[in-house]
C-alpha positions in Angstrom: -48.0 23.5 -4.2 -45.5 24.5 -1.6 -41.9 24.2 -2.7 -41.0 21.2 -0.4 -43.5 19.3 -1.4 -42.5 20.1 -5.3 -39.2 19.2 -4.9 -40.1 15.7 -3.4 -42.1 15.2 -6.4 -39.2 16.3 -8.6 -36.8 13.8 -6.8 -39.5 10.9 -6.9 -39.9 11.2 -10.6 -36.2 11.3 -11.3 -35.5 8.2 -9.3 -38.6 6.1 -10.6 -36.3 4.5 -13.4 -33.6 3.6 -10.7 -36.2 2.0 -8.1 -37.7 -0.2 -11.4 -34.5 -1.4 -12.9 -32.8 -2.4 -9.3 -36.0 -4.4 -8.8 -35.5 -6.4 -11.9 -31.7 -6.5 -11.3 -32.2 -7.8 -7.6 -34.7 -10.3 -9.0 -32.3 -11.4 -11.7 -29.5 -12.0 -9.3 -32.4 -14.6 -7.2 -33.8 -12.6 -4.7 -37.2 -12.3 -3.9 -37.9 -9.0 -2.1 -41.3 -7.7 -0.7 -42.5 -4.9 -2.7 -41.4 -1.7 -1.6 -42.8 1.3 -1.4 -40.0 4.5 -1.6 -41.0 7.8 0.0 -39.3 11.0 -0.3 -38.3 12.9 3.1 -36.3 15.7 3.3 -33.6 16.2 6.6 -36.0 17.0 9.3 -38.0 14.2 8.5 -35.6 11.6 7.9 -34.4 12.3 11.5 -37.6 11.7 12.8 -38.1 8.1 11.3 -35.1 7.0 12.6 -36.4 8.4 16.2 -39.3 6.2 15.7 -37.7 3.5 14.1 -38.5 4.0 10.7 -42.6 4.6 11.4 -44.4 7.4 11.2 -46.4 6.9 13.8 -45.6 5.5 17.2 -46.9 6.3 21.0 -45.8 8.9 22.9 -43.0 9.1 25.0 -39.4 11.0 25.8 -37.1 8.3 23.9 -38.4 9.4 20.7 -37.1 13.1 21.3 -33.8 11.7 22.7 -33.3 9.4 19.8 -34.1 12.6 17.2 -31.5 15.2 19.1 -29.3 12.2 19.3 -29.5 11.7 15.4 -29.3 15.9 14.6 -26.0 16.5 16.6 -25.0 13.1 14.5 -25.5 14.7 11.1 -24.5 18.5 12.3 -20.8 17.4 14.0 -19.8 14.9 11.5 -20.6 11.6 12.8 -22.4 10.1 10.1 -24.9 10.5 7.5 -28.3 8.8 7.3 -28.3 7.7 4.1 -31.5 5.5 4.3 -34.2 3.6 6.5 -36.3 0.7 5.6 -38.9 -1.2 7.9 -39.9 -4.7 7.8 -43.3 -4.9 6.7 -45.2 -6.4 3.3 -45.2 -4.2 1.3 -41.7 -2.3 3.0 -41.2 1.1 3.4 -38.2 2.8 2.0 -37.3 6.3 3.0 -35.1 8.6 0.5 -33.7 11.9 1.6 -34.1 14.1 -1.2 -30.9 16.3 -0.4 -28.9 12.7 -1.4 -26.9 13.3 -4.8 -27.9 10.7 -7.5 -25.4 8.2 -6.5 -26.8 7.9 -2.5 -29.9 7.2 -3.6 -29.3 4.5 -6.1 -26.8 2.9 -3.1 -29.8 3.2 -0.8 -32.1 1.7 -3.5 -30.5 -1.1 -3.9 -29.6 -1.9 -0.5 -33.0 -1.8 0.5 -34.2 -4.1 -2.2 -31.6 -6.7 -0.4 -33.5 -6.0 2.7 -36.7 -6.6 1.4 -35.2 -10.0 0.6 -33.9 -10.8 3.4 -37.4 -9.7 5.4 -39.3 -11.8 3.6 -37.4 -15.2 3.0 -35.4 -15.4 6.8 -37.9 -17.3 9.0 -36.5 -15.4 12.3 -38.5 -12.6 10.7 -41.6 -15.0 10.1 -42.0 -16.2 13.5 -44.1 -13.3 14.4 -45.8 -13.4 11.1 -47.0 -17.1 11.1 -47.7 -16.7 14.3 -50.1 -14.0 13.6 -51.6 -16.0 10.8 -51.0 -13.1 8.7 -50.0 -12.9 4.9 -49.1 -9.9 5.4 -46.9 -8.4 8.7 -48.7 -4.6 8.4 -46.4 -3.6 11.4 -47.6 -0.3 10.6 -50.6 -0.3 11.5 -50.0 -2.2 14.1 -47.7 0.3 15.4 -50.1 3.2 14.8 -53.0 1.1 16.0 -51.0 1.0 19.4 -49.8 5.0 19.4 -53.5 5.8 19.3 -54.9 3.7 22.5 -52.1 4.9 24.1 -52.9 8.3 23.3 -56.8 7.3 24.3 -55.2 6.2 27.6 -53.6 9.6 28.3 -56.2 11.1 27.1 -58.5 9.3 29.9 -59.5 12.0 32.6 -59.8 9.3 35.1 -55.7 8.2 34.4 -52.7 10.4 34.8 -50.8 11.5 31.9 -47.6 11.1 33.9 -49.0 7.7 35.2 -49.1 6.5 31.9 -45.4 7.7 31.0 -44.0 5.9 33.8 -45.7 3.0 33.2 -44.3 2.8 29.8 -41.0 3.5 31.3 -41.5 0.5 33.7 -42.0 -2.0 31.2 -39.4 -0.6 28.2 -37.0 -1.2 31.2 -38.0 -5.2 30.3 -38.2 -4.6 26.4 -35.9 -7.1 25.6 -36.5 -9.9 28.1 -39.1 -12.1 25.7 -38.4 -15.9 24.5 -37.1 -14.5 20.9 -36.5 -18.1 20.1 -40.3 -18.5 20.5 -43.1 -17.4 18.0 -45.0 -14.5 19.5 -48.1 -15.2 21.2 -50.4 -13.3 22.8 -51.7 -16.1 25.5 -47.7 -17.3 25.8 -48.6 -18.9 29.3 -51.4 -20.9 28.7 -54.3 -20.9 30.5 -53.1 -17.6 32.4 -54.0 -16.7 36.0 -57.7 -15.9 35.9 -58.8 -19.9 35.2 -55.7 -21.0 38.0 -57.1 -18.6 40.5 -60.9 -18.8 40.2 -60.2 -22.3 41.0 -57.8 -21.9 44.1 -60.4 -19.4 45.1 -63.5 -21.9 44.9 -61.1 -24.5 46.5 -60.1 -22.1 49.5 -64.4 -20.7 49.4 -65.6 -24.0 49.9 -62.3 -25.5 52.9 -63.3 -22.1 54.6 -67.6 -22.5 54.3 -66.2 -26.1 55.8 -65.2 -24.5 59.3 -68.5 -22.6 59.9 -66.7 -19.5 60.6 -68.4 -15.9 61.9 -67.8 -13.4 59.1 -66.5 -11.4 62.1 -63.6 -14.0 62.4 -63.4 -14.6 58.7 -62.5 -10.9 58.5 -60.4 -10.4 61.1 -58.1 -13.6 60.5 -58.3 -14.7 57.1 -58.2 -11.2 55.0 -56.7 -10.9 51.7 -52.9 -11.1 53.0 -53.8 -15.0 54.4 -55.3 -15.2 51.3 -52.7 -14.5 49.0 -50.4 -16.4 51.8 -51.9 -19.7 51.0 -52.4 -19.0 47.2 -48.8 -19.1 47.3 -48.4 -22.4 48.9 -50.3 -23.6 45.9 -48.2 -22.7 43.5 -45.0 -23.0 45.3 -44.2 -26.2 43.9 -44.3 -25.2 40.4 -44.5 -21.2 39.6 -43.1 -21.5 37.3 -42.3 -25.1 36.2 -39.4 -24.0 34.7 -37.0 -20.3 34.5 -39.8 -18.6 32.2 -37.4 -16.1 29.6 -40.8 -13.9 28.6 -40.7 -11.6 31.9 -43.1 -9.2 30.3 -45.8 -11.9 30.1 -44.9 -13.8 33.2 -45.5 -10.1 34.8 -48.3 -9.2 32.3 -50.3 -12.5 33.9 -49.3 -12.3 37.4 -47.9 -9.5 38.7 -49.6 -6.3 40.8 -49.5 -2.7 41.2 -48.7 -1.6 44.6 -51.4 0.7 45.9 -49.3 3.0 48.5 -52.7 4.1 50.0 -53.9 0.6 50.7 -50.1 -0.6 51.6 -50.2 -3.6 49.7 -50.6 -5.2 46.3 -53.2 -4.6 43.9 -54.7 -5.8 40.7 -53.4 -4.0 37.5 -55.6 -1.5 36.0 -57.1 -2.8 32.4 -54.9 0.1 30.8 -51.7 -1.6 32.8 -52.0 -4.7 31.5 -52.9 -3.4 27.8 -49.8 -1.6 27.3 -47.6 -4.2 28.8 -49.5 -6.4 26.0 -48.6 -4.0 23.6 -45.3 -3.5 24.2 -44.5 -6.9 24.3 -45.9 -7.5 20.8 -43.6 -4.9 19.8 -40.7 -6.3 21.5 -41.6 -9.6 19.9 -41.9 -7.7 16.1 -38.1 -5.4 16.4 -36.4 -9.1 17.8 -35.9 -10.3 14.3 -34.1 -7.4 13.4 -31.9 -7.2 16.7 -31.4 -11.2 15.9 -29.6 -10.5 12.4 -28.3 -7.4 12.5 -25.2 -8.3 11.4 -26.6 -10.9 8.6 -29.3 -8.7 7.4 -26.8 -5.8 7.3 -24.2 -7.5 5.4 -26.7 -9.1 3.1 -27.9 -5.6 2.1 -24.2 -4.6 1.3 -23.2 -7.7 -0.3 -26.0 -7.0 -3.0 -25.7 -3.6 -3.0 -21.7 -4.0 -3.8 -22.9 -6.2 -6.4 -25.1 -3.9 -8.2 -23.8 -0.7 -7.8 -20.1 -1.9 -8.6 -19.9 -5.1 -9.8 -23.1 -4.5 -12.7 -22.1 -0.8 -12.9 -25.6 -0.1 -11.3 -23.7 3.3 -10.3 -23.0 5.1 -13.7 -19.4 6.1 -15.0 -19.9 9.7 -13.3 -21.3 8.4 -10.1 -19.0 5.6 -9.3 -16.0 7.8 -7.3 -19.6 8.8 -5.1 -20.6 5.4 -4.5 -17.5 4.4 -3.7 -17.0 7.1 -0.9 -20.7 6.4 0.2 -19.6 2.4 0.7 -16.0 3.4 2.0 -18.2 5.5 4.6 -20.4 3.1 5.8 -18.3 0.1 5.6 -15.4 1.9 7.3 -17.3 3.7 10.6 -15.8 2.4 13.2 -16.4 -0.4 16.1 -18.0 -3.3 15.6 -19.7 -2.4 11.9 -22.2 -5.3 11.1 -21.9 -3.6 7.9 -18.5 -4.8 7.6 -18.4 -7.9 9.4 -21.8 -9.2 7.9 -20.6 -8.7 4.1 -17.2 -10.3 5.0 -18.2 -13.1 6.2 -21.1 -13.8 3.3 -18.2 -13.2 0.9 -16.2 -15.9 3.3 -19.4 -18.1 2.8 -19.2 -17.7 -1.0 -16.2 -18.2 -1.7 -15.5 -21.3 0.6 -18.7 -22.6 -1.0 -17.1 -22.4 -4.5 -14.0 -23.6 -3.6 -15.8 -26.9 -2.1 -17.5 -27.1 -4.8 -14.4 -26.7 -7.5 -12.5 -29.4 -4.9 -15.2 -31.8 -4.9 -15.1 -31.5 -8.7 -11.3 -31.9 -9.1 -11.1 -35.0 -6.8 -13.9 -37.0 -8.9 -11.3 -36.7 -11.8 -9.1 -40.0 -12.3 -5.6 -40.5 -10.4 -6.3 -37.3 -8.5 -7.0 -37.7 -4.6 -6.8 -35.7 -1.6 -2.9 -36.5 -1.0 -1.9 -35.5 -4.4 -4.1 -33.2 -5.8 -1.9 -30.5 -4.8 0.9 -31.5 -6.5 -1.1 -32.4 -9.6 -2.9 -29.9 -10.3 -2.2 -26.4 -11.0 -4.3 -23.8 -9.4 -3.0 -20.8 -11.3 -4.5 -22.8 -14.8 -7.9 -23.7 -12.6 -8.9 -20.0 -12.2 -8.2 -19.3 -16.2 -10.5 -21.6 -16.6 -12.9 -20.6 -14.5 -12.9 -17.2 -15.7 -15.9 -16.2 -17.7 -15.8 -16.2 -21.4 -15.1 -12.6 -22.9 -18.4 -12.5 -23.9 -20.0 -12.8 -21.3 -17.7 -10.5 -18.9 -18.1 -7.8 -21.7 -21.0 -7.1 -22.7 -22.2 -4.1 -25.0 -24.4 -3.1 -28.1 -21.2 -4.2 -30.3 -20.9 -8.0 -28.7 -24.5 -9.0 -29.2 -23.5 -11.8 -31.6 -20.8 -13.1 -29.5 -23.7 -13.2 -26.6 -25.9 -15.4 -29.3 -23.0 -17.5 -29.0 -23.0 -18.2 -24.9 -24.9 -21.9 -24.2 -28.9 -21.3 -23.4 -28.4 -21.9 -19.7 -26.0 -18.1 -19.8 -28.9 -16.1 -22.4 -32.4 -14.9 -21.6 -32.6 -15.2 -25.8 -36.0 -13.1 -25.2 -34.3 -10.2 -23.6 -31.2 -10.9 -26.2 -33.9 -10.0 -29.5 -35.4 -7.6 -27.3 -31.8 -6.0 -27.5 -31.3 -6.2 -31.0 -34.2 -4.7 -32.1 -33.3 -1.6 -29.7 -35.7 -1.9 -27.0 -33.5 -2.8 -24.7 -30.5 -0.4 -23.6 -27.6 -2.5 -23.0 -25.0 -0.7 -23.0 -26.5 0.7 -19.6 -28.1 -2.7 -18.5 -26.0 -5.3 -20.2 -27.5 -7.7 -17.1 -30.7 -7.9 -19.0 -29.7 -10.3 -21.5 -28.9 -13.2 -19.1 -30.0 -15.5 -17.0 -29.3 -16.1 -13.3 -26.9 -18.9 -13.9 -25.1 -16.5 -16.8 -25.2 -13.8 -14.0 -23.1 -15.9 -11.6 -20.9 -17.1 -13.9 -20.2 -13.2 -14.7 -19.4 -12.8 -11.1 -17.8 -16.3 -9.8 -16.2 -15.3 -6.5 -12.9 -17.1 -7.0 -11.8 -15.3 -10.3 -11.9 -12.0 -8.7 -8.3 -9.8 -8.0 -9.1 -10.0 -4.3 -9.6 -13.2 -4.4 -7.7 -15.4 -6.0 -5.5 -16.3 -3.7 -8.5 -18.7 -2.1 -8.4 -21.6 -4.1 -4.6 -22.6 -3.4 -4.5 -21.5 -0.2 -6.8 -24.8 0.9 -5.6 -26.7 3.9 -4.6 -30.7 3.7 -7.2 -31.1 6.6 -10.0 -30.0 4.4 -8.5 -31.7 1.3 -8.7 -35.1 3.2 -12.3 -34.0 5.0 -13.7 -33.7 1.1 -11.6 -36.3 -0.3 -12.7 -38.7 2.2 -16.5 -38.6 1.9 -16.1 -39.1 -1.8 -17.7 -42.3 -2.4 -17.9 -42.0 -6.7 -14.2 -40.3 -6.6 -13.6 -41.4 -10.8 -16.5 -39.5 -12.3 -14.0 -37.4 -14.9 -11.5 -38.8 -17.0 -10.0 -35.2 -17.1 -9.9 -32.1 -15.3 -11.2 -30.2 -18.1 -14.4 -32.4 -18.3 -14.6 -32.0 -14.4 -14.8 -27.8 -14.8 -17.5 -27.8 -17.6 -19.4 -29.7 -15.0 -18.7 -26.7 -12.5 -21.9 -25.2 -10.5 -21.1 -21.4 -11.0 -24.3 -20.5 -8.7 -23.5 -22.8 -5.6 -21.8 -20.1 -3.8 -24.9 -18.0 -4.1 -27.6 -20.4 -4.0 -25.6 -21.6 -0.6 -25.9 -17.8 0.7 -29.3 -18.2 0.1 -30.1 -21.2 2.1 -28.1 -19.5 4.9 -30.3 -16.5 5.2 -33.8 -18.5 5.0 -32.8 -20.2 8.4 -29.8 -18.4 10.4 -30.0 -15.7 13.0 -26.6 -13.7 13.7 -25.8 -15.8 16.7 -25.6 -18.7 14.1 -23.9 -17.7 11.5 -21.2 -16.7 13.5 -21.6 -19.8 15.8 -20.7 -21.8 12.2 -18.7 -19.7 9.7 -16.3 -17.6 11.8 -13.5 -20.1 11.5 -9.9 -19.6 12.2 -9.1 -19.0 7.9 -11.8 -15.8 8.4 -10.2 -14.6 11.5 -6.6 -14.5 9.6 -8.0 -13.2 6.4 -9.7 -10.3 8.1 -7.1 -9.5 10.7 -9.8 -9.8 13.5 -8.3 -10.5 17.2 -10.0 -10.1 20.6 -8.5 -7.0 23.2 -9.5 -7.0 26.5 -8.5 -4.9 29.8 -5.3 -5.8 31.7 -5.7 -5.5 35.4 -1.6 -5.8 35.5 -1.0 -3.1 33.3 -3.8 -0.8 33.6 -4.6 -0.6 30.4 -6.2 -2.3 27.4 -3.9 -4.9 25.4 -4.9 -7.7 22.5 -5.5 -10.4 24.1 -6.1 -13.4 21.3 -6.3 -13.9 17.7 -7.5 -17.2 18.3 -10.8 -17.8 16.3 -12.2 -19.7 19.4 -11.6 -16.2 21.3 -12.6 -14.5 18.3 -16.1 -16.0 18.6 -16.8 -16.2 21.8 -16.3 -12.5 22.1 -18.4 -11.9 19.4 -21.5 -14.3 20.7 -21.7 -12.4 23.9 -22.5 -9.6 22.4 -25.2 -10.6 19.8 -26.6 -13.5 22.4 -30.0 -12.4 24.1 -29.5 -8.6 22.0 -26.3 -8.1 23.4 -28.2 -7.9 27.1 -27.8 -10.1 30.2 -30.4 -12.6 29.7 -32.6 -12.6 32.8 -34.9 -15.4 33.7 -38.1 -15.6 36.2 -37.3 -18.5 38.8 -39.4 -17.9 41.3 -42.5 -16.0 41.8 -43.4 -17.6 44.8 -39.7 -17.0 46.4 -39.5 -18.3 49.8 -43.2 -18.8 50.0 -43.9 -15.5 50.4 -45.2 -14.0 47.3 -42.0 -12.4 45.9 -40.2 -12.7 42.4 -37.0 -14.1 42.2 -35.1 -12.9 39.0 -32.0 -14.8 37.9 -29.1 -13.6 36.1 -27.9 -16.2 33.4 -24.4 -15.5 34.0 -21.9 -15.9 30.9 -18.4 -14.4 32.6 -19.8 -10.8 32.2 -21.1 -9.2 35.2 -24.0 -7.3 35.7 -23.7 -3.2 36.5 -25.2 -3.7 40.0 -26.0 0.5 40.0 -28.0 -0.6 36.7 -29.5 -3.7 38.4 -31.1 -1.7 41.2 -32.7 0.4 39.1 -34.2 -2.3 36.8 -35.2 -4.0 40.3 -37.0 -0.5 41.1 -38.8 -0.6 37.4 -39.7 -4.0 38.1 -41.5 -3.7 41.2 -43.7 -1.3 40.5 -44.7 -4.6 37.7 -45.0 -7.0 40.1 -46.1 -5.1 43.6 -44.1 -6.7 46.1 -40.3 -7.5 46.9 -38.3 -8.1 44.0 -34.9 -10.1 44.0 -32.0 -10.8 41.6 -29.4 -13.6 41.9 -26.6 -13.0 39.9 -22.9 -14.1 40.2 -19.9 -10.9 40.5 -16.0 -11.4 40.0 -14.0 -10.1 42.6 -10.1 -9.6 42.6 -8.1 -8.8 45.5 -5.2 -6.3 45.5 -2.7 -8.4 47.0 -3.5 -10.8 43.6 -3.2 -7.9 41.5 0.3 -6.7 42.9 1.3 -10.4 42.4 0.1 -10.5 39.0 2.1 -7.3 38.3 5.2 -8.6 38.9 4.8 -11.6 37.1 3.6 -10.0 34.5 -0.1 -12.0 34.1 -3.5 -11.7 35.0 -4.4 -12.1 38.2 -7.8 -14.8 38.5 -10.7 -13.5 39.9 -13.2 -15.3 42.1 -16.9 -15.9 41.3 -19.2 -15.5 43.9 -23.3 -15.9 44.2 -25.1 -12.5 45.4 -28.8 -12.2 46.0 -30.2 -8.7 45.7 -33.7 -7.8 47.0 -35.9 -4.8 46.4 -38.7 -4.1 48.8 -40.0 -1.0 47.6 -38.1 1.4 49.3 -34.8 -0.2 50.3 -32.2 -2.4 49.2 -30.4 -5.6 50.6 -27.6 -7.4 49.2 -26.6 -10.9 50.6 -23.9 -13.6 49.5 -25.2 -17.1 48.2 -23.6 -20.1 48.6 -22.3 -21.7 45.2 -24.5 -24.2 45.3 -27.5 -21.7 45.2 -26.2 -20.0 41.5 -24.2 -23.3 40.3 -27.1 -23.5 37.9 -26.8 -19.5 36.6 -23.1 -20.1 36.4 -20.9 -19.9 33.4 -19.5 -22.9 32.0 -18.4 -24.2 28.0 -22.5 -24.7 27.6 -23.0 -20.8 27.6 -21.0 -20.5 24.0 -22.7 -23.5 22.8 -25.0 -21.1 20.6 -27.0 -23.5 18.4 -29.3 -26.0 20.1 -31.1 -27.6 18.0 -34.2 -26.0 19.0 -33.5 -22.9 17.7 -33.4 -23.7 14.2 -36.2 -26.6 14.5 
């Protein structure tokens, strides 16, 4: 036995305890994880999971080497640690580093449980499941099944290696233009090209058989280029019907390869089209976790917190190292989803309870929206909200005063199991409760940091509550109205929130002017009159907006297919869904390069730029505000060699441009 491989085994069996409690802690708390499956890696490895994205085994290609150097000089020059990786599959796979003191690896442990969770019960992550008809996602092997044709494809002595690579290249340039608001499927345009053609090409056989034409003459006049001239006029009217957001399979089904010897278009090779399948269907798998990174990420810390702090998961002697391991990753700078994503499900739990306490107080006789701030007194709500000594404390010595806690607190099972010594309490005093106990224990709006929340409700939501109160004399006192208090709202509410939100949702409906304050969050943005940057708004409207640009469409210009029959002559028309941000036009060209090789023939982009003119800038100087910039249509066009660039009138873009309808992020079809 080599010594690496005895000191993974060493590590594994000290942490088995760890990995069994926090999956009975994590289900006692209500989630439902996938089982997981924890491996133990040492450095070197660890680096190269996250290269691949947390799988062992993926296709070649030069990214993968990139993404490892990338995370190396990360670890060697200070820039952060990897504490953990965990992939979405049933079961998941969790990966420890074994160089991790005791405390890391309990953090990681229970953070990944709360991923597990989250991959199993958030339908984003089931749309390319169900759509599978899988019970279980087995991304692994998917992945692995994928690495190894493309190897086979390399491989082939009749296709270039470096053919292969570039292809690749091509259609990663495209990885994250799919319909992610669609489930994956692998014949997304119906009926395809093949049954479309083969009947234009009957249609055209039999007008041409019509005219009694010399092959001589069929030859020399109506050759492949007529051909595909008059294919086009087919289609013209609808190819497609409508802006089609899956480029990969719009290209996948229609585009060519152009063949330099025959200087024209040609039909894919079966390898082409295999990989761009392929990739696609991994594009479609690695959406749902660009979708909610910031939920998923704060889900996994909000749990976490909760376990490792909150029920002392992290022992006496380990706590100081959790807490630097949390102050790490919550603090690293930038936009942290980390950070952002457990704020705002603590915002969602804690407005949740105080709703619920609200709702509760103006049921109770002679209170109402317009007085209940004068009649009641907050500071006396949250001491009676607190939970019962018994409860909060709970140790080999209190057992009896447990006994005494109502049913609906006390797993009595666990409790005798206690008693009688087979149960360790003192280190898992969670054990003896129930789920209902458990969020008693932890109610939101008792804790130091927050219990400021309760009185610090606005007359506007007093009187939004207080007027959709239909039975608003159900209590006779407000001590009969707390004893009827849900404790596990805020955290049964979290939960409905991560079965059907993405990250463009969540923010979309909880990032609310209270959260901005609260948090201190405020929008900066570059002044053209001072030359330099400067906050610009700590308005939550701002706030948002901000905020959905960069998690709409992954963060990534979303690019559409309008045309691929663009003025009737066979080329693609790409259009920019502009949102106020323009496109890098050096980066544009380049994508427009990439994408030509997919679809064989010209290639052109509309898009919309901002322009500012120095005169307006001087202007805006000495007035001291921002000078306004003008929005104007540009066509870009790709031929295979050369580029054109050409002004549109506004007509032509009005329907690519920006207007209030880009930041309305939640149509219903998204969450249907």
């Amino acid at each position: 036995m080599s010594f690496d491989r005895y000191e993974a085994k060493r590590e594994a069996s000290k942490l088995q305890e760890p990995v069994d409690e926090a999956r009975l802690l994590a289900e006692k708390l209500g989630l439902a994880p996938y089982p997981v499956n924890y491996w133990i890696v040492d450095y070197d490895e660890m680096n190269e999971l996250i290269a691949y994205g947390g799988f062992q085994h993926r296709y070649p290609h030069w990214r993968w080497g990139m993404q490892y150097d990338k995370q190396q000089k990360q670890g060697q020059y200070g820039g952060g640690k990897a504490f953990e990786i965990v992939n979405n599959d049933n079961p998941s796979h969790a990966f420890l580093q074994e160089s991790n003191e005791l405390a890391d690896q309990k953090a990681v442990i229970t953070h990944v449980e709360a991923h597990a969770d989250f991959f199993a019960n958030n339908e984003w992550f089931g749309m390319f499941t169900d759509a599978r008809g899988d019970d279980e996602v087995d991304a692994a092997a998917m992945l692995e099944r994928h690495g190894r044709s493309i190897r086979e494809y390399m491989a082939d002595p009749d296709v270039e290696q470096a053919e292969v690579e570039r292809w690749i290249d091509n259609v990663l340039t495209l990885e994250d233009t799919i319909d992610q608001h669609q489930t994956f499927s692998a014949s997304h345009l119906l009926g395809g090209p093949d049954a479309d053609d083969e009947e234009l090409d009957d249609d055209l056989a039999e007008k041409l058989s019509e005219l009694d034409l010399s092959d001589e003459v069929l030859e020399e006049v109506f050759d492949e280029e007529w051909v595909e001239d008059q294919e086009g006029d087919g289609a013209a009217a609808s190819f497609p019907e409508t802006p089609e957001k899956d480029v990969i399979a719009f290209l996948r089904e229609h585009g060519k390869r152009y063949d330099e010897e025959a200087g024209k278009a040609v039909e894919f090779e079966p390898w082409q089209r295999d990989i761009m399948e392929m990739l696609r269907a991994e594009s479609y798998y690695f959406a749902a976790q660009k979708m909610t990174k910031v939920m998923n990420e704060g889900w996994a810390a909000y749990w976490e917190s909760m376990m490792m702090g909150e029920e002392a998961f992290a022992g006496a002697d380990e706590f100081l190292s959790y807490a630097d391991h949390q102050a790490r990753v919550l603090g690293s700078p930038g936009l942290n989803p980390y950070k952002l994503g457990k704020e705002l499900w603590e915002y969602v739990e804690n407005t949740t309870n105080r709703r619920e306490v609200l709702d509760k107080l103006l049921r109770v006789e002679g209170i109402s929206w317009r007085n209940v701030a004068d009649t009641v007194d907050f500071d006396d709500i949250l001491e009676q909200l607190e939970p019962p000594d018994a409860l909060d404390s709970i140790t080999s010595d209190t057992l009896d005063a447990v006994a005494e806690l109502p049913d609906e607190y006390v797993d009595r099972e666990a409790l005798q199991r206690a008693r009688d010594g087979e149960i360790d309490v003192d280190k898992y005093p969670w054990k003896v409760l129930t789920y209902e106990g458990l969020a008693h224990r932890h109610y939101s709006l008792t804790k130091r940091q927050n219990r400021g929340f309760l009185k610090r409700v606005g007359q506007s939501e007093l009187e939004r509550i207080g007027r959709y109160l239909f039975d608003d004399a159900v209590y006779e006192s407000v001590d009969e109205a707390l004893d009827d208090i849900d404790h596990a709202r805020g955290w049964d509410r979290m939960r409905e929130i991560r079965e059907s939100h993405n990250d463009v949702t969540f923010l979309d409906e909880f990032l609310t002017q209270e959260f901005v304050d609260e948090n201190e969050y405020f929008t900066y943005e570059y002044s053209q009159a001072a030359g330099q940057n400067r906050v610009a708004s700590t308005d939550y409207e701002d706030v948002k907006k901000k905020l959905l640009l960069q998690f709409t469409n992954f963060g990534k210009p979303t690019i559409v297919v309008q045309d691929g029959n663009y003025n009737n002559r066979n080329e693609l028309l790409l259009a920019h869904r502009y949102n106020g941000v323009m496109l890098d036009i050096e980066q544009a060209q380049r994508t427009l390069e990439r994408v030509f090789d997919l679809w064989g023939r010209p290639v052109n982009l509309m898009t919309i730029v901002k322009t500012v003119d120095e005169h307006d800038i001087e202007v805006a100087k000495r007035r001291n505000r921002e000078p306004e910039p003008e929005e104007q249509g540009l066509l870009i066009r790709y031929d295979g060699s050369t580029f054109e660039e050409r002004e549109l009138p506004w007509e032509e873009v009005e329907d690519i441009a920006a207007s209030d309808v880009d930041y309305d992020t939640k149509p219903d079809d998204w969450l249907a």
